[in-house]
N, C-alpha and C positions, 0 to 999 in steps of 0.2 A: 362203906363209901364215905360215911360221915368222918368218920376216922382220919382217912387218906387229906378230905378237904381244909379239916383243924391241920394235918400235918404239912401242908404245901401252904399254908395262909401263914402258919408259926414259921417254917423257914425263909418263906418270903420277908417277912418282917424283922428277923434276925437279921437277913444279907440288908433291908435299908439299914437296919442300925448301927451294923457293921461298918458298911461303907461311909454314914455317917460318922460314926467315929471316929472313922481314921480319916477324914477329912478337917476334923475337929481336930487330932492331934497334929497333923502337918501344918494348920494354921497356927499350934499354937507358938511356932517358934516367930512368927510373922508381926510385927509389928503393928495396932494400931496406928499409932505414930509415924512422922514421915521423916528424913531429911530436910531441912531448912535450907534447901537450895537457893543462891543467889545468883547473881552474872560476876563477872571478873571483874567489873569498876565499881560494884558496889561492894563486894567482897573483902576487897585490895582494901579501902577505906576504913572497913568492919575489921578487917586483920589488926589494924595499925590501930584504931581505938580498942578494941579488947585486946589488944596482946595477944594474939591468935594467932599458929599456922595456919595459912592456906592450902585447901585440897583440891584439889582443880580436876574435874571427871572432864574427860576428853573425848567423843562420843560423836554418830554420826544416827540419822535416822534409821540407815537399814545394817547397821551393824547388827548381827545375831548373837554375836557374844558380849555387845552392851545390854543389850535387850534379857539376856541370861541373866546380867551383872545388876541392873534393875530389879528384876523378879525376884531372883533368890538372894544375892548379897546385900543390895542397899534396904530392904526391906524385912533384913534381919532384926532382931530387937536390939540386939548387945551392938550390934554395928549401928545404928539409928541414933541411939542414945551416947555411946562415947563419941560417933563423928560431932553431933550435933553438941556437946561437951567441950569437946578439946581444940575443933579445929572451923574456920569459917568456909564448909562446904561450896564451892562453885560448878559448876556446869555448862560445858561451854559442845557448843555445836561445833563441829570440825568443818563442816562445810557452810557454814550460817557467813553471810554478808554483811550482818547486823555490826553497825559500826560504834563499839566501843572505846574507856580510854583507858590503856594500858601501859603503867611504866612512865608517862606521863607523853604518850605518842596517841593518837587515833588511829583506832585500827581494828580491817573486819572480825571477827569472832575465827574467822582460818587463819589470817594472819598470826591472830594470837597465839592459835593451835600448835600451828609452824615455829614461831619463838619459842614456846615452850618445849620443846621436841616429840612433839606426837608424831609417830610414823605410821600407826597402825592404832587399830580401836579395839575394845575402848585401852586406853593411856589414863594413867593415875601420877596427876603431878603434884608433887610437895614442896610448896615454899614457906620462907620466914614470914612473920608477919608484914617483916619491912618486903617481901617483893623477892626476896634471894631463892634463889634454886638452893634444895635439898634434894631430891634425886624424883628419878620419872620412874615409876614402874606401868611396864606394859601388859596388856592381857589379861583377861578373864582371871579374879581371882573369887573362890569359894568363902562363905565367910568365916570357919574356922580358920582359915591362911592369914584374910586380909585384916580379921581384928589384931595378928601377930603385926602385922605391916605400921598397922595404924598406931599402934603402941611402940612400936620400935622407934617408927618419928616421935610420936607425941610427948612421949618419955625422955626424951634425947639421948636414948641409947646408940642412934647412929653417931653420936659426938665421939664415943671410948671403946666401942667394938663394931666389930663383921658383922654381917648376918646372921654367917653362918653359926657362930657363937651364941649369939643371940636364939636364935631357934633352938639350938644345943641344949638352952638354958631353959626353955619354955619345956622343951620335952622331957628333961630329965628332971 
């Protein structure tokens, strides 16, 4: 009986460490570190003194596939650290009334949304530092996808090929 009680106490304690582990390992790809999120008029400002693209997360409260793109993609480490790197991260509420000044206009944080072309959420917009549109990608992207994304702007490889090229190139 003694026996039985060492063996159901040892597997007991295997299964916490187990589970522990692997709880340990799926954080490990997780950032401490966060995103330096700004709003769009302070950003715009920040682009134009560092010499930065703008990335502008497009985003509503009850979206589920921002709330995905939150959890697992922006709180990647490799995505953390090159957005916060290359580009002056923004964040803007799709339905927010909050009145900012955009392009040298005031206007609510939806209006923004709207100029920018978000249709759907979340929307990921790339612009020049100066304010110019470089292209909107929409939907839920993974962070092995979206580090290709974010390099394909931040590189200025969208200047002299396709995407599809480009990903061609990343794979092979």
């Amino acid at each position: 009986m003694r026996h039985i009680k060492v063996a159901i106490i040892f597997l007991v304690s295997f299964v916490f460490i187990a589970c522990g582990q692997s709880e340990t390992d799926a954080a490990s790809n997780k950032s401490n570190s966060k995103i330096s999120w700004t709003n769009i008029q302070d950003g715009a400002e920040k682009a134009l003194n560092d010499d930065k693209m703008i990335f502008v997360y497009v985003h509503t409260d009850w979206c589920s596939w921002c709330k995905k793109m939150e959890e697992e993609t922006f709180s990647d480490e490799a995505i953390v650290n090159y957005m916060n790197d290359k580009f002056v991260p923004v964040s803007l509420d799709a339905e927010s009334q909050k009145q900012v000044r955009f392009n040298g206009q005031q206007m609510s944080e939806q209006e923004v949304a709207s100029t920018l072309g978000a249709e759907g959420f979340p929307t990921h917009v790339f612009l020049t530092s100066e304010g110019q549109p470089v292209t909107v990608a929409p939907g839920y992207l993974p962070p092995e996808r979206f580090i290709n994304v974010l390099s394909f702007i931040a590189e200025d490889h969208y200047k002299n090929m396709d995407w599809e090229d480009y990903v061609g190139q990343q794979e092979g």
